[in-house]
N, C-alpha and C positions, 0 to 999 in steps of 0.2 A: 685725152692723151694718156699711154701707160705709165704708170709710175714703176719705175723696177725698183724692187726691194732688196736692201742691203742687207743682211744679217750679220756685218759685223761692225756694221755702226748703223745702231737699231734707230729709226723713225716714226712718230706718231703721224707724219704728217697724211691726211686725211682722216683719220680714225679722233680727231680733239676733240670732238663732242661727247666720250663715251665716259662715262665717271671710271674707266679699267684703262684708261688710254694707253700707257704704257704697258701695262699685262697683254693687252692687247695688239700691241705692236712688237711687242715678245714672241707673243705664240705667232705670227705671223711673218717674223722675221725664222724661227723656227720651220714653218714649212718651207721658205724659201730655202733655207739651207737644206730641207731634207729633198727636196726636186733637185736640187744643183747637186748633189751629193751622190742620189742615186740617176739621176736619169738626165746627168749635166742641163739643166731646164733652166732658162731663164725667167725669175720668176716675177710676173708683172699684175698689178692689178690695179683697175681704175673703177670711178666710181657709178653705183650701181647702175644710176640712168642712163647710163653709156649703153648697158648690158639686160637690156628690159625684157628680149627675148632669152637668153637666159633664168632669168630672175621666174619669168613666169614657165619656164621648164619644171623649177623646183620648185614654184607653188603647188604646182600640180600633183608632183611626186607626194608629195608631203601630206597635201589634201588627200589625193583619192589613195595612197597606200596606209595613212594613219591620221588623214584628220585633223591633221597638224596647222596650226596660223599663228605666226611670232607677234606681237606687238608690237615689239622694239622695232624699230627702222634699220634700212639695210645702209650700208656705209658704202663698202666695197667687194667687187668682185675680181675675183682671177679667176681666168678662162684658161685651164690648162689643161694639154693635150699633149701625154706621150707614147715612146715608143717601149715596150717592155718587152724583150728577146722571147721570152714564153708565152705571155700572154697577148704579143701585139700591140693594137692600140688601144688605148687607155684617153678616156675623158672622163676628164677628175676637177671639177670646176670648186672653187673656194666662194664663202659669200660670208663678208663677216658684216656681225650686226653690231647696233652702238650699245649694247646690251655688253656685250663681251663674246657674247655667241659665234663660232665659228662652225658652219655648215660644209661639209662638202661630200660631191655625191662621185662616186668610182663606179664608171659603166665603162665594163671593157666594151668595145664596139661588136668583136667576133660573136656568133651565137651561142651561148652555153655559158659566157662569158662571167665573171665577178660582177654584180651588180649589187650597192649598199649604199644606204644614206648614213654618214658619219657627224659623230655632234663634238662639239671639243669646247669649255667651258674653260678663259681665261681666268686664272687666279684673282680671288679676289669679287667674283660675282656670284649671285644666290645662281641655283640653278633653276630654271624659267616655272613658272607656272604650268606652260604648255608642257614639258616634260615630266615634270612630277605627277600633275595629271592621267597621265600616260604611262605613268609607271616604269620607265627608263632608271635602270642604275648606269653607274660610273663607276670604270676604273681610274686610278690614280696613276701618275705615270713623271717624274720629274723632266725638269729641262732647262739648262745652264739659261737658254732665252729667254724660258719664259715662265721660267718657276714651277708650279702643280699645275699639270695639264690632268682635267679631269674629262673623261670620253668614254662613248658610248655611238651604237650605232646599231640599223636594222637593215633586211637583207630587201631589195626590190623584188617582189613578187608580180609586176606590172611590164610591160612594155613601154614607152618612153621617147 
């Protein structure tokens, strides 16, 4: 069942296993608001084994564009899909790990399209082994929700 997410009376509920729980329901109540804000979206997400097909989209991605495999466990997923005046549609899916890790991949649908995998590191967690390995920096970026959003992202070079 979807959980829709409040961003103005923030929620840990699904994410209480993660040692960042609240940082984490921060940055998460943060995208919500930033979907409602720009592309009036309601923003829902439920948890991962709901969403297996998904889940295993961005294994892939991850795998065969950079070799990438999380440890941490996946919590939740939001399946969002919108409409952008310029660009069209837009599937922009969220996957947060109990890590604090927040994942989400932007493939606009049209050909030629924005395609990128996005990393977003709740306040409050190291950033992952897989990452540092991998040589990824972070920008810094404040946010009333959710305090230092630390992010980073690579461009899809793959079909998908």
């Amino acid at each position: 069942m979807p959980h829709v997410i409040d961003f103005v009376n923030v929620s840990t509920e699904g994410l209480e296993s993660s040692p960042v729980a609240a940082a984490l329901a921060g940055l998460r109540a943060n995208e919500a608001r930033y979907f409602s804000t720009k592309y009036k979206h309601v923003y829902e997400t439920v948890p991962a084994s709901e969403k297996a097909d998904l889940v295993a989209w961005l294994q892939r991605i991850l795998t065969e564009e950079r070799g990438l495999e999380f440890a941490s466990p996946l919590l939740e997923v939001a399946d969002v899909t919108v409409e952008d005046e310029k660009a069209g549609t837009i599937k922009w899916p969220e996957f947060y790990f109990e890590s604090g890790l927040v994942i989400n991949v932007l493939w606009t649908v049209a050909d030629g399209g924005k395609r990128a995998v996005g990393f977003k590191l709740s306040e409050g967690m190291e950033v992952p082994e897989e990452l540092t390995a991998a040589g990824f920096k972070f920008a810094r970026q404040k946010s009333k929700l959710a305090g230092e959003i630390r992010g980073s992202f690579f461009v899809i070079k793959g079909d998908y």
